[in-house]
C-alpha positions in Angstrom: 59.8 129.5 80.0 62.9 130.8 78.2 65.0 128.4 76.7 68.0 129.3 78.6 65.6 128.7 82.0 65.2 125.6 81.3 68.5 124.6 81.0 69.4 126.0 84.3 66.4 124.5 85.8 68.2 121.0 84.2 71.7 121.9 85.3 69.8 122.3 88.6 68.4 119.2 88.5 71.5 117.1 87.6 73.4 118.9 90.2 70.9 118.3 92.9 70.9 114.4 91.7 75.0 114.6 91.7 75.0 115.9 95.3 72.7 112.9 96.1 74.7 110.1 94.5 78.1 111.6 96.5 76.6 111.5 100.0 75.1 107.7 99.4 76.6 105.5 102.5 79.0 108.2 103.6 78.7 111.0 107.1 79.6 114.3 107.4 82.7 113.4 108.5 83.8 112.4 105.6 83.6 115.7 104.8 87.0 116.4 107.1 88.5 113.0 105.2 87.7 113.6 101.7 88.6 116.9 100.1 87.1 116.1 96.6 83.9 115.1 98.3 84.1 118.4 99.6 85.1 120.9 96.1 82.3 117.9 94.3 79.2 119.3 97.1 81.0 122.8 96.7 80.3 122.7 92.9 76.9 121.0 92.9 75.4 123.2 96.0 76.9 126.4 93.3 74.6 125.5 90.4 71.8 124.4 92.5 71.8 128.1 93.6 74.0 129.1 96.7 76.6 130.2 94.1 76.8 133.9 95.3 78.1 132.9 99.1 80.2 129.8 97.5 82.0 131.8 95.1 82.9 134.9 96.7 83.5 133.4 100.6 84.9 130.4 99.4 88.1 130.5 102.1 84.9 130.6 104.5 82.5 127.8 103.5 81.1 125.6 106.5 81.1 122.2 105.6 78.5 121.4 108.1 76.1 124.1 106.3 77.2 122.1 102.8 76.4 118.5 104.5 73.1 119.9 106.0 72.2 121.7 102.7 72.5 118.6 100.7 71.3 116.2 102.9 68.3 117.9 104.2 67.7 120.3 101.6 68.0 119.1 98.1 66.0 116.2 99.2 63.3 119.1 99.6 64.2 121.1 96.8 64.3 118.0 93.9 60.7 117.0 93.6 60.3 121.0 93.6 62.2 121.5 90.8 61.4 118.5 88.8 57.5 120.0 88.7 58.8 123.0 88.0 60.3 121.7 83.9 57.7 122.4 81.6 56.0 119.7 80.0 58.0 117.7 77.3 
């Protein structure tokens, strides 16, 4: 893997755990109540890898698509890109 793979793959990986850590004992809800909640998800769904549709409809983002992403997908997606680092 190309060095500079494998540091996405890591930025990937600490975003995916960020997104994790912001949504512990909170609802999407808070979503509508918490506006940094919101740009922090934003950010951390951009790097995981939605960055195309974040960036350029960003006056358009759903923030039940972001809640839903987070807290159904990354779940998925983690273990799936931990396995994915090469060996150390």
């Amino acid at each position: 893997m190309p060095p500079e793979d494998d540091a996405r793959l890591r930025h990937m990986i600490d975003a995916a755990r960020a997104a994790r850590r912001f949504i512990a004992g909170r609802g999407p809800a808070d979503l509508d109540a918490d506006e940094m909640l919101v740009f922090a998800l934003v950010r951390a769904v951009e790097i995981i890898g939605m960055s195309n549709r974040l960036v350029h409809a960003y006056f358009d983002v759903d923030k039940a698509i972001v809640w839903k992403a987070v807290s159904e997908e990354v779940p998925l997606l983690l273990p799936l890109l931990l396995q994915a680092l090469p060996p150390a």
